[in-house]
MINU-688072 format. One record per residue (C-alpha): residue number from 1; z, x, y; residue in one letter. Coordinates in pm, 1 decimal. Each point is the difference from the previous one (the first is absolute). Layout:
N
<nuke NUM; up Z; east X; north Y; seti a>
...
This chain:
87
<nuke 1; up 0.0; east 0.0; north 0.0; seti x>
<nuke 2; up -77.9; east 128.0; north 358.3; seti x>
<nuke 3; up 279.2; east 124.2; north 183.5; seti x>
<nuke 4; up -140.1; east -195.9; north 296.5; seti x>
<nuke 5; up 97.5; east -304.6; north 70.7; seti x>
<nuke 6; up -61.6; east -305.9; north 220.3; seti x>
<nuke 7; up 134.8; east -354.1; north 57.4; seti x>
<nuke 8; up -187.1; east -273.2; north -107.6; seti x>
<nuke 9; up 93.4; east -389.0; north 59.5; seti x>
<nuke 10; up -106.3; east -162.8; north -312.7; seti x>
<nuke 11; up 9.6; east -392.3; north -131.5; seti x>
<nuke 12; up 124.4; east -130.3; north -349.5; seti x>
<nuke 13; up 145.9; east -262.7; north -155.0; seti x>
<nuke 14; up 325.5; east -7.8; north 70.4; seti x>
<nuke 15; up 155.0; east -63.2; north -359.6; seti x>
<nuke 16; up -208.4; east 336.1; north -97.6; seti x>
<nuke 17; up 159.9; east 184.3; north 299.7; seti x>
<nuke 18; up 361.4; east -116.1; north -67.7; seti x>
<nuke 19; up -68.7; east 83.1; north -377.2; seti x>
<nuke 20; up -123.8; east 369.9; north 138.8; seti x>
<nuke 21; up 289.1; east 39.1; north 212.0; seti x>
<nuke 22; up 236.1; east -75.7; north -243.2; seti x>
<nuke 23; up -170.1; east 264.7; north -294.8; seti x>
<nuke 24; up -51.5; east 302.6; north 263.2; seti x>
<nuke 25; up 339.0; east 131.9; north -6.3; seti x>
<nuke 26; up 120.8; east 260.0; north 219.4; seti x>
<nuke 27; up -379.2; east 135.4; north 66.0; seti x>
<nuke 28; up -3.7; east -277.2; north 182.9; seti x>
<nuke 29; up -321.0; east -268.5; north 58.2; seti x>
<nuke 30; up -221.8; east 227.2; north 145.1; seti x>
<nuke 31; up 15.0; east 268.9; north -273.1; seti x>
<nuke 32; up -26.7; east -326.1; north -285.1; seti x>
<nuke 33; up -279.7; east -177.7; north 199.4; seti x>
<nuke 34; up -228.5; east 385.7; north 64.1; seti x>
<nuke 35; up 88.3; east 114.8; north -425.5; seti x>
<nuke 36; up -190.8; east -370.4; north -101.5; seti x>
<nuke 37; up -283.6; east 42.1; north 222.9; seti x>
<nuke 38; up -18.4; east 347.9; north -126.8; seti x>
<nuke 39; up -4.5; east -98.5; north -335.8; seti x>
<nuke 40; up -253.0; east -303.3; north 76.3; seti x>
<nuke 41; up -249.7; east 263.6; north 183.6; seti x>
<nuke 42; up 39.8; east 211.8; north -360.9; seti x>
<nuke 43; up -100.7; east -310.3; north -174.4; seti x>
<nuke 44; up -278.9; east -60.5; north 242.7; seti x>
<nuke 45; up -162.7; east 361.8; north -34.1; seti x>
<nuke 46; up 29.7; east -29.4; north -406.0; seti x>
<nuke 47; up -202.7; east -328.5; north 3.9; seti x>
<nuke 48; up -252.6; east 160.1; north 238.7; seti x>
<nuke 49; up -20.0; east 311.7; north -243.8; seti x>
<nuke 50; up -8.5; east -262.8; north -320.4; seti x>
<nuke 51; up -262.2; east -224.5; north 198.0; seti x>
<nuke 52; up -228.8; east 359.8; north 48.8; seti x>
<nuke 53; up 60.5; east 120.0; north -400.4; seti x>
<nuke 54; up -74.7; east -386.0; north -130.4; seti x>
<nuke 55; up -356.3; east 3.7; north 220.7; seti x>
<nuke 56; up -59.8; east 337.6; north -118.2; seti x>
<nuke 57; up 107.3; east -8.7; north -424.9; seti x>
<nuke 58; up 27.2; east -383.3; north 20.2; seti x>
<nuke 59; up 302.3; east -153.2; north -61.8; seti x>
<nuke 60; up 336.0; east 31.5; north -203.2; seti x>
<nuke 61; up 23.8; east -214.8; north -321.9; seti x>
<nuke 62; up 279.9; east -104.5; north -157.5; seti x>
<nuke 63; up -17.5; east 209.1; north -277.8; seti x>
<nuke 64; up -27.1; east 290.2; north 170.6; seti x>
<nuke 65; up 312.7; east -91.8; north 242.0; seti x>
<nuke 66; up 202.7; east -112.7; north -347.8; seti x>
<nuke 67; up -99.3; east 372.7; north -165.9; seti x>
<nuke 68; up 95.7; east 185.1; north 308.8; seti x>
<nuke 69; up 387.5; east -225.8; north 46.1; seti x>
<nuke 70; up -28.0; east 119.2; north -408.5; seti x>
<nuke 71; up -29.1; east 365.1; north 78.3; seti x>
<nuke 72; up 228.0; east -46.8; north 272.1; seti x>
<nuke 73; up 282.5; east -78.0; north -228.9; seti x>
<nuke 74; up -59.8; east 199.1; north -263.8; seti x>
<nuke 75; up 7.3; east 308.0; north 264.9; seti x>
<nuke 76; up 345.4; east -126.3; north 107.2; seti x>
<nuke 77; up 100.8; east -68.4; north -291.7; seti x>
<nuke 78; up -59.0; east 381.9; north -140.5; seti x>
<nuke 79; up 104.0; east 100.2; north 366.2; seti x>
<nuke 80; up 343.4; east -178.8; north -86.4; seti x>
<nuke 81; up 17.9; east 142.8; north -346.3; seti x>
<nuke 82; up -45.5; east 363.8; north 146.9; seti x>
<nuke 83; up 243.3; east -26.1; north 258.5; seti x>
<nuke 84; up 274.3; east -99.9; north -286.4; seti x>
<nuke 85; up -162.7; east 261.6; north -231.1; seti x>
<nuke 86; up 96.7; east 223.3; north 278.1; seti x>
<nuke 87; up 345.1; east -133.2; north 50.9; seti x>
């Protein structure tokens, strides 16, 4: 995050607001309210990139997404078992 910063007046409902307030904790609403429009610009920038790969290679199927979560745990799952190998 830039160490620059600026003050912005912003509008939102006000049960989403209260709810924000009440989770951002001693960072305050600021800090809470910057981290999930942080996050929401990362989330932005991977569907761009996923939008470019799909037009170029076509897109994802579900089989392919199901093997990948599949590899995906078995890697943890030998990650785990080296860790406590370790131990």
């Amino acid at each position: 995050m830039s160490d620059l910063t600026g003050k912005y007046s912003i509008t939102m409902p006000r049960d989403i607001a209260e709810a924000a307030k009440a989770r951002s904790g001693p960072s305050g609403l600021s800090a809470y309210v910057a981290a999930a429009v942080a996050r929401q610009i990362e989330r932005d920038n991977l569907n761009e990139l996923i939008q470019v790969a799909e037009a170029e290679h076509g897109p994802v199927t579900d089989d392919e997404i199901q093997s990948l979560r599949e590899q995906l745990a078995q890697a943890r799952r030998e990650q785990e078992q080296h860790g406590a190998d370790a131990a």
